[in-house]
C-alpha positions, 0 to 999 in steps of 0.5 A, spaced: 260 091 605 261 094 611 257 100 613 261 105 617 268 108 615 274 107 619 280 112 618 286 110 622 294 112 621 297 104 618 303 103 623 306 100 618 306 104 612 306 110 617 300 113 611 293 115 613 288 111 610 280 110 611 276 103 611 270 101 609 264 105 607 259 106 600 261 108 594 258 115 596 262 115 601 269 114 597 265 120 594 266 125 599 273 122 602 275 124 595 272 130 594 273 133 601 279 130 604 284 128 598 283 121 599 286 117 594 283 110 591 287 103 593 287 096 591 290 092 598 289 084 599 283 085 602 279 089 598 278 097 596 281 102 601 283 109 600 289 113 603 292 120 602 298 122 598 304 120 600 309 125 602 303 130 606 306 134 613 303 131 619 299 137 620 295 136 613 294 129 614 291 132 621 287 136 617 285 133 611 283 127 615 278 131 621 275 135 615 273 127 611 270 125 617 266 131 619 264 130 611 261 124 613 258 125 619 254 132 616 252 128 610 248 124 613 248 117 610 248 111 614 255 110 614 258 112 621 264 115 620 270 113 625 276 117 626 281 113 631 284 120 633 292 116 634 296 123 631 300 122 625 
């Protein structure tokens, strides 16, 4: 499992989505950010609900990953900063 936690805009699916992580961190990527849990074809992943303003996903995003970095557990929390 990895051990930090990448939350990235999918250039393809245009969705903001977070990768990796422990289960307490899928904890509060849902608790504080909204994120929502996904099966992929290469494991768990969480993303946020469709259909949210640029702005929210902005939102939403910052606060999960501050979330992370304030709770601090092992993870690392890496926001990759590229706009939605």
């Amino acid at each position: 499992m990895l051990e930090y936690v990448t939350i990235t805009k999918d250039p393809r699916t245009g969705l903001v989505v977070a990768i990796g992580g422990t289960d307490k961190a899928a904890d509060i990527l849902q608790r504080t950010g909204g994120f929502l849990c996904a099966v992929g074809p290469r494991g768990d992943y969480h993303r946020l609900p469709h259909g949210l303003p640029a702005e929210q996903q902005r939102l939403k995003a910052t606060t999960a990953s501050h979330a992370l970095l304030a709770a601090g557990r092992p993870e690392h929390a890496r926001h990759t900063g590229r706009r939605t």
